[in-house]
Biopython code that builds the backbone (N, CA, C, O; Angstrom):
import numpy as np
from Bio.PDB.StructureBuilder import StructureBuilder

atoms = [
    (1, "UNK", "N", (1.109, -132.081, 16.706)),
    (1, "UNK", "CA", (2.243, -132.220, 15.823)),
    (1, "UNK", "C", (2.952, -130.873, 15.735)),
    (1, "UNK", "O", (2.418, -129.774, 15.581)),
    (2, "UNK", "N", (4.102, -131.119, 15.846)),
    (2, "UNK", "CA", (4.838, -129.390, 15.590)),
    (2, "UNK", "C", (5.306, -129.773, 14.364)),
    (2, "UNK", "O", (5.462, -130.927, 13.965)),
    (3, "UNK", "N", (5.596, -128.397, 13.586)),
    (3, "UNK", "CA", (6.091, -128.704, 12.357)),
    (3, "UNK", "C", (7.266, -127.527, 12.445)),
    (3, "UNK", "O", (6.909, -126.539, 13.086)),
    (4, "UNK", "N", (8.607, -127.484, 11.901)),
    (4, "UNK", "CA", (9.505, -126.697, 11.806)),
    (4, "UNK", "C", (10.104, -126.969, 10.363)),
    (4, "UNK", "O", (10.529, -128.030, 9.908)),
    (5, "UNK", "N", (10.006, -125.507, 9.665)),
    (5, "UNK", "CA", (10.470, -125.428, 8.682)),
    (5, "UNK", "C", (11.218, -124.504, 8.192)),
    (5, "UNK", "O", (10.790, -123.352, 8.264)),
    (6, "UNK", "N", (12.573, -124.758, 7.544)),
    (6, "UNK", "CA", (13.368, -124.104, 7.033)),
    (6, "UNK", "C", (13.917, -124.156, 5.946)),
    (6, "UNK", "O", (13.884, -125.155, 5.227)),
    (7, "UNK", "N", (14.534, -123.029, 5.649)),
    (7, "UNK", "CA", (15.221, -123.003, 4.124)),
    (7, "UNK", "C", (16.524, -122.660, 3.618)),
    (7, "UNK", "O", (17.144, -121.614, 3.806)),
    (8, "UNK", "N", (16.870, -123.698, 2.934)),
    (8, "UNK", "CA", (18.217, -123.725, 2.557)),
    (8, "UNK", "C", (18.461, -122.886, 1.516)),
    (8, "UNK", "O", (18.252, -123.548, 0.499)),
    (9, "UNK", "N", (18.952, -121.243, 1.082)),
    (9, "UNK", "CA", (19.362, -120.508, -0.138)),
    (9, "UNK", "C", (18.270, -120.501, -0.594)),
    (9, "UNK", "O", (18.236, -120.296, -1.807)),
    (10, "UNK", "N", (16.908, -120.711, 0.125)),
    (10, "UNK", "CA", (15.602, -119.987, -0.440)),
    (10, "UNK", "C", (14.686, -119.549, 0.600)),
    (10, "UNK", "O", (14.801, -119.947, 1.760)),
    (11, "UNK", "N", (13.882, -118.834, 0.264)),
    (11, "UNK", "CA", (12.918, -118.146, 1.324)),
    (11, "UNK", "C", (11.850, -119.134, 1.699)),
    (11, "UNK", "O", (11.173, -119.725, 0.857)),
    (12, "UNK", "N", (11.722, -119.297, 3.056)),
    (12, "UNK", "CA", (10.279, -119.550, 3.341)),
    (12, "UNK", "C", (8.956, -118.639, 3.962)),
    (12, "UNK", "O", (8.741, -118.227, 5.102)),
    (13, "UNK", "N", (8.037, -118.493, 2.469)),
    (13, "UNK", "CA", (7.084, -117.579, 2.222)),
    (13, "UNK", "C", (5.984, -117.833, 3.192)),
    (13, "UNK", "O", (5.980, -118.926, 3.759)),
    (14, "UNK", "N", (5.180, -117.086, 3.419)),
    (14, "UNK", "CA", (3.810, -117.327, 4.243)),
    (14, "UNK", "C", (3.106, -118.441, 3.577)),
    (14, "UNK", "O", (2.738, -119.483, 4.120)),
    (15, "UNK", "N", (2.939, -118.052, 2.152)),
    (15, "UNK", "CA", (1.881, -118.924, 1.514)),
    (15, "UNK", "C", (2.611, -120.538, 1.613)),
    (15, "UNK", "O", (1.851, -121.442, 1.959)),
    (16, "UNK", "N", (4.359, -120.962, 1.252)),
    (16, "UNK", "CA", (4.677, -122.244, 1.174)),
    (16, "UNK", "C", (4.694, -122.676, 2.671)),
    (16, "UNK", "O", (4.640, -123.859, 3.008)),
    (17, "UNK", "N", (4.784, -121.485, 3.670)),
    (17, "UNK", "CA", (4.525, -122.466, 5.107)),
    (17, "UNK", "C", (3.179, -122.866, 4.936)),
    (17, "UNK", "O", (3.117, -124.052, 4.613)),
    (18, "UNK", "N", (2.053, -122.298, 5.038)),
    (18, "UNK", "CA", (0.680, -122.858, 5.148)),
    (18, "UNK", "C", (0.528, -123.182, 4.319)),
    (18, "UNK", "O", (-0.617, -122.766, 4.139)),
    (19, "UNK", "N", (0.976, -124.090, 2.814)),
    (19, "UNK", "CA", (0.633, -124.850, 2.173)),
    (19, "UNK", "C", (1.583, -126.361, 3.048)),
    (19, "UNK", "O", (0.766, -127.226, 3.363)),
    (20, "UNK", "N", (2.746, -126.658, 3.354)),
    (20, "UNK", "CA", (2.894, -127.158, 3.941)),
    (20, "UNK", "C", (2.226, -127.589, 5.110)),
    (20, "UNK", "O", (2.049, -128.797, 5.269)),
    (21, "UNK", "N", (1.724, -126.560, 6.175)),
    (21, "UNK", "CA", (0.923, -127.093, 6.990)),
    (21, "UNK", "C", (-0.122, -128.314, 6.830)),
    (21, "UNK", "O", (-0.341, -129.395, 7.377)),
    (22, "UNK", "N", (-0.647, -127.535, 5.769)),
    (22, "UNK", "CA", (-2.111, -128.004, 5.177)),
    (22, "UNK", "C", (-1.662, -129.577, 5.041)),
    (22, "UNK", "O", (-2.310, -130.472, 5.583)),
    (23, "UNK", "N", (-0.555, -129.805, 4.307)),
    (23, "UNK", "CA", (-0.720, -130.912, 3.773)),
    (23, "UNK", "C", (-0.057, -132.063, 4.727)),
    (23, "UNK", "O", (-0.023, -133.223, 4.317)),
    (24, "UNK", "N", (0.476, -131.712, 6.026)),
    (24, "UNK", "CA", (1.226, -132.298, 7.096)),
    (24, "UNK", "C", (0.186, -132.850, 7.826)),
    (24, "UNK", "O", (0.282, -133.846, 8.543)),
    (25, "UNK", "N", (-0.931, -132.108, 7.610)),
    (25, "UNK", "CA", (-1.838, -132.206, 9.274)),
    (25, "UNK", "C", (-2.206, -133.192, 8.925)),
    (25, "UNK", "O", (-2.194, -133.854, 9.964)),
    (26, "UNK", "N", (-2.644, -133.988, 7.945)),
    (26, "UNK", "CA", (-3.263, -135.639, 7.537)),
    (26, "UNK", "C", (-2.219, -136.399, 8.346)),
    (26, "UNK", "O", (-2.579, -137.401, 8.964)),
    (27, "UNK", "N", (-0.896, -135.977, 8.389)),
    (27, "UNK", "CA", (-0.270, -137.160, 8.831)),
    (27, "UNK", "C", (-0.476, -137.152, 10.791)),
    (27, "UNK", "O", (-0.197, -138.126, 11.489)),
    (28, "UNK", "N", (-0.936, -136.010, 11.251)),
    (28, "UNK", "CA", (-0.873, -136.038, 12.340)),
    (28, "UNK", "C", (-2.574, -136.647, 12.856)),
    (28, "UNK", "O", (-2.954, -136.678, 14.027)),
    (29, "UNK", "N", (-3.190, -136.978, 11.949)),
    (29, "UNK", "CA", (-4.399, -137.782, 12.145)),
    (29, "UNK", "C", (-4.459, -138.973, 12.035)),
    (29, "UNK", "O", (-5.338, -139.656, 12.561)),
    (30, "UNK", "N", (-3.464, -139.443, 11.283)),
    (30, "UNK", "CA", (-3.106, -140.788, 11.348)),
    (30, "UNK", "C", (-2.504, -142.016, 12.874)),
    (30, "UNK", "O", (-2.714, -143.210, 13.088)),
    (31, "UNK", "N", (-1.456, -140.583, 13.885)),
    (31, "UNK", "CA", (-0.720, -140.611, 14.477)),
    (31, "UNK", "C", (-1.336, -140.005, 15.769)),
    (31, "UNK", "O", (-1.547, -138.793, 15.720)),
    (32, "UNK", "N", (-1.662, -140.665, 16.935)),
    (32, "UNK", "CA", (-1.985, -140.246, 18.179)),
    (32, "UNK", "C", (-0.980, -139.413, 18.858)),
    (32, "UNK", "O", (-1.102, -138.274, 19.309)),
    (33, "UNK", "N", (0.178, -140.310, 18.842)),
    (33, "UNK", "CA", (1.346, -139.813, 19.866)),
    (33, "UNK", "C", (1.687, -138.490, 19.038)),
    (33, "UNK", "O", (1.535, -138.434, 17.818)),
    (34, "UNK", "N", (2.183, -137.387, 19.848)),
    (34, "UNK", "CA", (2.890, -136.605, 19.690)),
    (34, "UNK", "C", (4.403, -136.909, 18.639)),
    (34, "UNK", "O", (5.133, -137.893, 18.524)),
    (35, "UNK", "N", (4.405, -135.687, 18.066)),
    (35, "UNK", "CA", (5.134, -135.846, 16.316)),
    (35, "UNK", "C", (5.945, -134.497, 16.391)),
    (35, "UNK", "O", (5.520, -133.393, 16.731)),
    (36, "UNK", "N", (7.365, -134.893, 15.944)),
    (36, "UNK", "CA", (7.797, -133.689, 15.583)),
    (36, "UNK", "C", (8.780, -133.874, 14.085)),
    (36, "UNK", "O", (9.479, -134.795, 13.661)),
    (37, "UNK", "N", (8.435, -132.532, 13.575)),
    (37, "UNK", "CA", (8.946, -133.149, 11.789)),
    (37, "UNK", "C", (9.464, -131.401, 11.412)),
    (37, "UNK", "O", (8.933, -130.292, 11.356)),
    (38, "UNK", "N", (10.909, -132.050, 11.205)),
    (38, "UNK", "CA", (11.692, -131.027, 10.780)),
    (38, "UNK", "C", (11.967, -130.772, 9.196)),
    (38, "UNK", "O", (12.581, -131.672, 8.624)),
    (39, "UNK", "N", (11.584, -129.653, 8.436)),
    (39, "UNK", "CA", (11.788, -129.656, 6.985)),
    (39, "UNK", "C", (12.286, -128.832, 6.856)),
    (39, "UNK", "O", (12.126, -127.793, 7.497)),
    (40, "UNK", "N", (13.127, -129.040, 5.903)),
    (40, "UNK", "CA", (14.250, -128.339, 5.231)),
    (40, "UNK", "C", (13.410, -128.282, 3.730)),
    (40, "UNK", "O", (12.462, -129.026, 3.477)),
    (41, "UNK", "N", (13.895, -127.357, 2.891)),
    (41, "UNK", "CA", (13.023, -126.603, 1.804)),
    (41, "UNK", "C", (14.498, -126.014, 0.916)),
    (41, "UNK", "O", (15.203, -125.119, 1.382)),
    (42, "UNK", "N", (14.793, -126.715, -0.449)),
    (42, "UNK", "CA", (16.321, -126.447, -0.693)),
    (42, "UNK", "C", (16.137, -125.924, -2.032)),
    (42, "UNK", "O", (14.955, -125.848, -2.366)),
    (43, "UNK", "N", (17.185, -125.457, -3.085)),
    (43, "UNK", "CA", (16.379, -125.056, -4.670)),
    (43, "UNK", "C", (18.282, -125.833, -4.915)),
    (43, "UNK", "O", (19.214, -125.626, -4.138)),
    (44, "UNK", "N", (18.337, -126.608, -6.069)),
    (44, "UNK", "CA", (19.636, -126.634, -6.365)),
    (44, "UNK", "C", (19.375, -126.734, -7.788)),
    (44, "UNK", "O", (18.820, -127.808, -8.021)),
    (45, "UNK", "N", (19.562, -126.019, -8.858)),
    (45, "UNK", "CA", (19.734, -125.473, -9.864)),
    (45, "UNK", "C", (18.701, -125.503, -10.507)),
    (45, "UNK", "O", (18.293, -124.349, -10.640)),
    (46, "UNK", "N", (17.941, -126.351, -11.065)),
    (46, "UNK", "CA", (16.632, -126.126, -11.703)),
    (46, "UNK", "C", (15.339, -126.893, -10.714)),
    (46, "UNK", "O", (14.109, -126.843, -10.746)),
    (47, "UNK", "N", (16.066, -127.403, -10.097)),
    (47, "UNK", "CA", (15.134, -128.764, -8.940)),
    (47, "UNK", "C", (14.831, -128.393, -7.723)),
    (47, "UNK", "O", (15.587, -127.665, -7.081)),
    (48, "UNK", "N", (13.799, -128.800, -7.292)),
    (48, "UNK", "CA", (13.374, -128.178, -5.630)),
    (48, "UNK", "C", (13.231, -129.049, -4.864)),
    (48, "UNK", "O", (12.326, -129.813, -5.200)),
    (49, "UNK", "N", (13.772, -129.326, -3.860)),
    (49, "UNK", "CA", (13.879, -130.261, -3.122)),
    (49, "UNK", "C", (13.523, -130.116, -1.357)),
    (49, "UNK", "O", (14.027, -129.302, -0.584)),
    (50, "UNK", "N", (12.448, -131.236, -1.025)),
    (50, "UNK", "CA", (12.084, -130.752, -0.183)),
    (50, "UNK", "C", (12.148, -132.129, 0.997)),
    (50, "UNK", "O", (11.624, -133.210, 0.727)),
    (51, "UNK", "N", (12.749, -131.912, 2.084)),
    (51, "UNK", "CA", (13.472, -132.842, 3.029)),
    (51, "UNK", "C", (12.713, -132.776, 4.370)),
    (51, "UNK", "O", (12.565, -131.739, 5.017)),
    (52, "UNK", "N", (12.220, -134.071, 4.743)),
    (52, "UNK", "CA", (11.771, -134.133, 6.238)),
    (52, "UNK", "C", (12.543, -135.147, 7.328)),
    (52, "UNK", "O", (13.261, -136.084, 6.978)),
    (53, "UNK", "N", (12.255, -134.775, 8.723)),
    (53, "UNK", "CA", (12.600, -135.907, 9.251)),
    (53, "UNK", "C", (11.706, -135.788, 10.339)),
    (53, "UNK", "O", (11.355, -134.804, 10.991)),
    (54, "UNK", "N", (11.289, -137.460, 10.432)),
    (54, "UNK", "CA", (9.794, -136.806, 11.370)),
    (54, "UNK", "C", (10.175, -138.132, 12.981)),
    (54, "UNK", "O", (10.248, -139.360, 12.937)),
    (55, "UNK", "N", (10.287, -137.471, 13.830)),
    (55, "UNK", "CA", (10.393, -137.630, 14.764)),
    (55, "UNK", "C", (9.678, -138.157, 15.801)),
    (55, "UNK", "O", (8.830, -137.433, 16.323)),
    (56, "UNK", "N", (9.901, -139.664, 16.355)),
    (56, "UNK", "CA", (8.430, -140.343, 16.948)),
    (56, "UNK", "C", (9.380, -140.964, 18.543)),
    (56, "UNK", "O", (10.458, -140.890, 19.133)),
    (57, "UNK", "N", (8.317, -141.433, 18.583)),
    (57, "UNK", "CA", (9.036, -141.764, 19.933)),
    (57, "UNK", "C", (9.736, -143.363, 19.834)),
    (57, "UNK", "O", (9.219, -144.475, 19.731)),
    (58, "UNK", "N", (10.947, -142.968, 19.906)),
    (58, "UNK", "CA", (12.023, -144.062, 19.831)),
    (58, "UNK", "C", (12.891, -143.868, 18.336)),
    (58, "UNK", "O", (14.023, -144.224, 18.006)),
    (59, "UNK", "N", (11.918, -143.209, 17.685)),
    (59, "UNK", "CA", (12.619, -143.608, 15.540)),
    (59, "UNK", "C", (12.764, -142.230, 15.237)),
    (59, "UNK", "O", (12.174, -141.393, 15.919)),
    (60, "UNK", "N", (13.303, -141.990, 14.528)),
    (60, "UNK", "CA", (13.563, -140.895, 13.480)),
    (60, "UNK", "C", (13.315, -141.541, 12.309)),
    (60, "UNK", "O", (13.805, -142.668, 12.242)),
    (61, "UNK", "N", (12.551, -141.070, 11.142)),
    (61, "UNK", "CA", (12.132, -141.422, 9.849)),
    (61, "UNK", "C", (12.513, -140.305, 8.957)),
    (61, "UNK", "O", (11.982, -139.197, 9.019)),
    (62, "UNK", "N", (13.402, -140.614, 8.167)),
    (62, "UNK", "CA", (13.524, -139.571, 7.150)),
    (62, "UNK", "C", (13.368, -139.964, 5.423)),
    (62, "UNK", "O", (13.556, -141.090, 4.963)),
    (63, "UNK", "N", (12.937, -138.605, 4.533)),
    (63, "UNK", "CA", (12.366, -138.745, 3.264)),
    (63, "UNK", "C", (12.213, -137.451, 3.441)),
    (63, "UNK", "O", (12.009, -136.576, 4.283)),
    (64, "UNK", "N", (12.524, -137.825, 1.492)),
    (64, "UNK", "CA", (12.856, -136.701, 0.745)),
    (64, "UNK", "C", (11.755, -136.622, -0.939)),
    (64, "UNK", "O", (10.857, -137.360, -1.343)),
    (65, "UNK", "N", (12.338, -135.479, -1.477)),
    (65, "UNK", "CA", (11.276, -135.578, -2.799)),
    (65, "UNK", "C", (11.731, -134.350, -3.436)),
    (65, "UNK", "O", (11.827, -133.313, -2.781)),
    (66, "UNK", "N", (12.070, -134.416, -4.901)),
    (66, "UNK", "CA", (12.633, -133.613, -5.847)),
    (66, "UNK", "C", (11.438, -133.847, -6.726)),
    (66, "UNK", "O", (10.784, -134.878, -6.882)),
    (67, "UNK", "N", (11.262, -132.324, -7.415)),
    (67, "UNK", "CA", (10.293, -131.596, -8.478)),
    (67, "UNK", "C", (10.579, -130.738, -9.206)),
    (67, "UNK", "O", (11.732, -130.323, -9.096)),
    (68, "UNK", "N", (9.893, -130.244, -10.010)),
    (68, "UNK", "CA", (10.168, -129.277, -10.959)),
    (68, "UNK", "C", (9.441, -127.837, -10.288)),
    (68, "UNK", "O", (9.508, -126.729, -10.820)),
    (69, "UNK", "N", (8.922, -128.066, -9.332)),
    (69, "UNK", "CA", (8.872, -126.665, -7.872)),
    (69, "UNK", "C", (8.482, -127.403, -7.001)),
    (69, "UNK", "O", (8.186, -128.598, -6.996)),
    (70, "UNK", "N", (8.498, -126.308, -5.936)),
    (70, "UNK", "CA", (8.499, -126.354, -4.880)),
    (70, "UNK", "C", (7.295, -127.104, -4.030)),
    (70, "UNK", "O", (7.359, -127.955, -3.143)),
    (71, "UNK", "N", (6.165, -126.442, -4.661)),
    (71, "UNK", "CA", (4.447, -127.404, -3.988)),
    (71, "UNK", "C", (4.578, -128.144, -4.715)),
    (71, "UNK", "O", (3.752, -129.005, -4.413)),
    (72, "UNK", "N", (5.238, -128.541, -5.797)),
    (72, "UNK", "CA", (5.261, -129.980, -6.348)),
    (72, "UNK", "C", (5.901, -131.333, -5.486)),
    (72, "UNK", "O", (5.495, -132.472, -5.256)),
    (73, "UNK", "N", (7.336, -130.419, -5.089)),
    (73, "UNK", "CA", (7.993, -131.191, -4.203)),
    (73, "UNK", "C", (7.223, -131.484, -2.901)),
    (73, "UNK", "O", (6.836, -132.621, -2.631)),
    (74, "UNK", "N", (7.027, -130.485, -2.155)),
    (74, "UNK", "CA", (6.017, -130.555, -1.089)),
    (74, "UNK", "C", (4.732, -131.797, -1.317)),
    (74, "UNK", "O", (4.739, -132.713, -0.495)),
    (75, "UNK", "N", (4.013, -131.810, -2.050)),
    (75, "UNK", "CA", (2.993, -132.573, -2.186)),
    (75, "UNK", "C", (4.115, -134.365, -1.921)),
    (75, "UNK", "O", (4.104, -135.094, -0.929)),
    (76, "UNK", "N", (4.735, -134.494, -2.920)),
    (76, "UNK", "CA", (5.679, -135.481, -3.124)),
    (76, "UNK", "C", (6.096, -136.441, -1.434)),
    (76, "UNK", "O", (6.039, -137.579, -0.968)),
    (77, "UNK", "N", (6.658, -134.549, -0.908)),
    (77, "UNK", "CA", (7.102, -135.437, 0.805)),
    (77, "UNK", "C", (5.694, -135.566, 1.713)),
    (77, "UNK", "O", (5.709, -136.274, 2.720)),
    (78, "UNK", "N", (4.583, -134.913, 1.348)),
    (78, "UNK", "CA", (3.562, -135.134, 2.634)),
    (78, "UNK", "C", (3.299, -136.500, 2.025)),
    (78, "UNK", "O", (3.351, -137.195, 3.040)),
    (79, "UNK", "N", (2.979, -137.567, 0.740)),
    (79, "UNK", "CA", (2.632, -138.792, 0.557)),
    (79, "UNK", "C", (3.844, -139.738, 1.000)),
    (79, "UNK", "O", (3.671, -140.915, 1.318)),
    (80, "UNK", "N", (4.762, -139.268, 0.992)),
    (80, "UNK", "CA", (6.145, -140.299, 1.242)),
    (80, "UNK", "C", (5.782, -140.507, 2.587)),
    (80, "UNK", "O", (5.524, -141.649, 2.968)),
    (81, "UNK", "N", (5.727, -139.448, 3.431)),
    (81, "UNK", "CA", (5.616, -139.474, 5.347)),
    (81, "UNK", "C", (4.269, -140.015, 5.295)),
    (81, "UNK", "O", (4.133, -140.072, 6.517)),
    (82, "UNK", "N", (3.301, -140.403, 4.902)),
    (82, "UNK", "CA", (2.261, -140.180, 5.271)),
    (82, "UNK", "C", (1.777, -141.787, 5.069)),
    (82, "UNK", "O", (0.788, -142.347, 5.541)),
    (83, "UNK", "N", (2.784, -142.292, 4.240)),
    (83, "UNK", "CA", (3.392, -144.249, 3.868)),
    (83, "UNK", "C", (3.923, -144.445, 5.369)),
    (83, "UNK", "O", (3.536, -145.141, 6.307)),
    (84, "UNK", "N", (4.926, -143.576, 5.204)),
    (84, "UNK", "CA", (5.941, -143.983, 6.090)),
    (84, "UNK", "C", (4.986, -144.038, 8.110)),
    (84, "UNK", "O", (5.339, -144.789, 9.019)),
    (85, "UNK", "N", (4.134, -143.267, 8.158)),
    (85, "UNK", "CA", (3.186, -143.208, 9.470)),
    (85, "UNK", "C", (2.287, -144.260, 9.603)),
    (85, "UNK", "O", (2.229, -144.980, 10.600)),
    (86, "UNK", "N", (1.305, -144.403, 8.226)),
    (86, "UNK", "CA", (0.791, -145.748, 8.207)),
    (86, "UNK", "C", (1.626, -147.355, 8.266)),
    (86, "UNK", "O", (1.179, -148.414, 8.709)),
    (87, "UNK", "N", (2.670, -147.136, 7.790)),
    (87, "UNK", "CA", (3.647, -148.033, 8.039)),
    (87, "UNK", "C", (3.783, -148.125, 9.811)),
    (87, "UNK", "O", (3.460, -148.997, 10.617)),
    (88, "UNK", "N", (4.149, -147.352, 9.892)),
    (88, "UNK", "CA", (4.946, -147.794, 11.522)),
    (88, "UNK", "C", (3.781, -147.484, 12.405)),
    (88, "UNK", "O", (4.025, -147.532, 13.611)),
    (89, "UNK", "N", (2.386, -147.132, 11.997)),
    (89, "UNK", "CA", (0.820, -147.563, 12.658)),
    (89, "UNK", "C", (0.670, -148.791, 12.967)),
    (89, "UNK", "O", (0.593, -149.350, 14.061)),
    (90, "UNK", "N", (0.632, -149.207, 11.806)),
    (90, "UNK", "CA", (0.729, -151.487, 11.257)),
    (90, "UNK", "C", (1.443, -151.799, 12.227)),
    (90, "UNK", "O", (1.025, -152.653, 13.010)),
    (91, "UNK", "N", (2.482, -151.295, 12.390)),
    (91, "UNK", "CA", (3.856, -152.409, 12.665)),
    (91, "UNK", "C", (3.405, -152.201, 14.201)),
    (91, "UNK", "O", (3.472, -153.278, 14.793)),
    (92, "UNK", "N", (2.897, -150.978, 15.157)),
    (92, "UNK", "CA", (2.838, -150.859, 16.017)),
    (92, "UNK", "C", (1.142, -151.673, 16.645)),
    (92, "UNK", "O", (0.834, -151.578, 17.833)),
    (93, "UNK", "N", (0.561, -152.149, 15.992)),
    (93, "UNK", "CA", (-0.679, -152.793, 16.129)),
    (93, "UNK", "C", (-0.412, -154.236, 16.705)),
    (93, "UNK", "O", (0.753, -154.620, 16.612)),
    (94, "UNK", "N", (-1.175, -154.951, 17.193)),
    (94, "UNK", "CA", (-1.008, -156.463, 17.491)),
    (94, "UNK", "C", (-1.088, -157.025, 16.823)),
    (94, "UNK", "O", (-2.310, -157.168, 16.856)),
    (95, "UNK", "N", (-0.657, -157.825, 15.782)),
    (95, "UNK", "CA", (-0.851, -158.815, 14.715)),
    (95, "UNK", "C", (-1.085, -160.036, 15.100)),
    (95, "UNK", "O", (-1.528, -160.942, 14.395)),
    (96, "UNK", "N", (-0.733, -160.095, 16.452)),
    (96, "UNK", "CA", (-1.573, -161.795, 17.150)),
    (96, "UNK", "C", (-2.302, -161.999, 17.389)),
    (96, "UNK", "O", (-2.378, -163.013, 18.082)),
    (97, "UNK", "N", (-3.693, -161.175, 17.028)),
    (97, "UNK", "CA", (-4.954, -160.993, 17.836)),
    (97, "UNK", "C", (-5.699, -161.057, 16.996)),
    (97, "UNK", "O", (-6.891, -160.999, 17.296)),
    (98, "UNK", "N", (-5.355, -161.185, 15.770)),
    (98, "UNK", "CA", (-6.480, -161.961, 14.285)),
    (98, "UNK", "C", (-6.757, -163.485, 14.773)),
    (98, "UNK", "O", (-6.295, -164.249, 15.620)),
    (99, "UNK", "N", (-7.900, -163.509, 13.642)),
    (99, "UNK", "CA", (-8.331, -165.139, 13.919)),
    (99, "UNK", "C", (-7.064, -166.242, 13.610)),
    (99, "UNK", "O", (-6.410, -165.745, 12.693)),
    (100, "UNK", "N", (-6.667, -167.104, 13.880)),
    (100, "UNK", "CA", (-6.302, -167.977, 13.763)),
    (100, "UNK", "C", (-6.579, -169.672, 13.804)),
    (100, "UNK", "O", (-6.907, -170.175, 14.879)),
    (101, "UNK", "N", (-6.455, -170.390, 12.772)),
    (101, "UNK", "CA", (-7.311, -171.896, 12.862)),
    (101, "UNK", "C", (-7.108, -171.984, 14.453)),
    (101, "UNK", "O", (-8.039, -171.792, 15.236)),
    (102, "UNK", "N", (-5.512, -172.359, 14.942)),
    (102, "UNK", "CA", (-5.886, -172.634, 16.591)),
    (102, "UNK", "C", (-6.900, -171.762, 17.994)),
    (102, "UNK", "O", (-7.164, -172.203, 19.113)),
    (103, "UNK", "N", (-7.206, -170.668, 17.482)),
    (103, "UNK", "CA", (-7.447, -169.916, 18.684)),
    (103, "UNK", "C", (-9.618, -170.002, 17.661)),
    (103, "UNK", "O", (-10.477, -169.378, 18.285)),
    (104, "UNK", "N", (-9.904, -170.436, 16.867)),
    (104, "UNK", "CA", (-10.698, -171.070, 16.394)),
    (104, "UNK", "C", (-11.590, -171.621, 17.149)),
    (104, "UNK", "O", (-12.649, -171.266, 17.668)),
    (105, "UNK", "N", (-10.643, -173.029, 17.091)),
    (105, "UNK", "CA", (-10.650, -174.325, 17.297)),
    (105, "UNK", "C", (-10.853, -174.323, 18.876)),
    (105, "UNK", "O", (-11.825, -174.923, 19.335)),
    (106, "UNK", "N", (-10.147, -173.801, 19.543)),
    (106, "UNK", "CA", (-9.961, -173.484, 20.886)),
    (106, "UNK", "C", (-11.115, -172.701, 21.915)),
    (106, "UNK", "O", (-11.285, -173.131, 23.056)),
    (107, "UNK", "N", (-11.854, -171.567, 21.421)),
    (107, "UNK", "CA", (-12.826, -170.897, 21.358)),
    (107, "UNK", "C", (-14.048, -171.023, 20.472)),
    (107, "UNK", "O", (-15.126, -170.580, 20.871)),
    (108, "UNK", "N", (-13.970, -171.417, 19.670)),
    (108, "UNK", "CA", (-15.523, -171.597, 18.752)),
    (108, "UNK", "C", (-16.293, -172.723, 18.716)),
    (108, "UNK", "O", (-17.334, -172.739, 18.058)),
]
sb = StructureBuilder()
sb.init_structure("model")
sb.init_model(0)
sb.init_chain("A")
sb.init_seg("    ")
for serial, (resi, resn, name, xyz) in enumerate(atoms, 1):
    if name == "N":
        sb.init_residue(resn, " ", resi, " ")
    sb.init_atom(name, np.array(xyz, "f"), 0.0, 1.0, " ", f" {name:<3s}", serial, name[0])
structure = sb.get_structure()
């Protein structure tokens, strides 16, 4: 998984990149294929807002998450992406290959 992160009219510190890291890498365990997820890291007046878009093969998925700081916000977007990966895991699975009364009936 690559992760790229930047900041809009605020700094990105050593400690908020590797707290970010930390909390990204779950999603890249979820996810075999190769991942790329671009974050943006913003402050607009009392609110911190923290923006991804995570990049798969064929989709772009994007989500966002506002807090009262910054690892607040952060925590906020690694659970949003981390829906959003298990989501499109599911969707990418075979769903025809559960039991069914006919294939049952047919085999049992």
């Amino acid at each position: 998984m690559q992760l790229n992160i930047t900041g809009h009219q605020v700094e990105v510190t050593s400690a908020i990149r590797s707290y970010a890291e930390d909390k990204l890498a779950r999603i890249g365990k979820h996810f075999e294929q190769h991942l790329d997820v671009n974050m943006i890291l913003s402050v607009e007046k009392l609110s911190h807002k923290a923006e991804a878009t995570l990049h798969t093969a064929g989709k772009n998925h994007f989500a966002d998450a506002t807090a009262h700081d910054m690892y607040a916000a952060i925590d906020l977007l690694a659970d949003k992406l981390d829906r959003v990966v298990v989501k499109l895991k599911e969707k990418m699975k075979d769903h025809h290959r559960g039991e069914s009364a006919a294939r049952m009936e047919k085999f049992g």
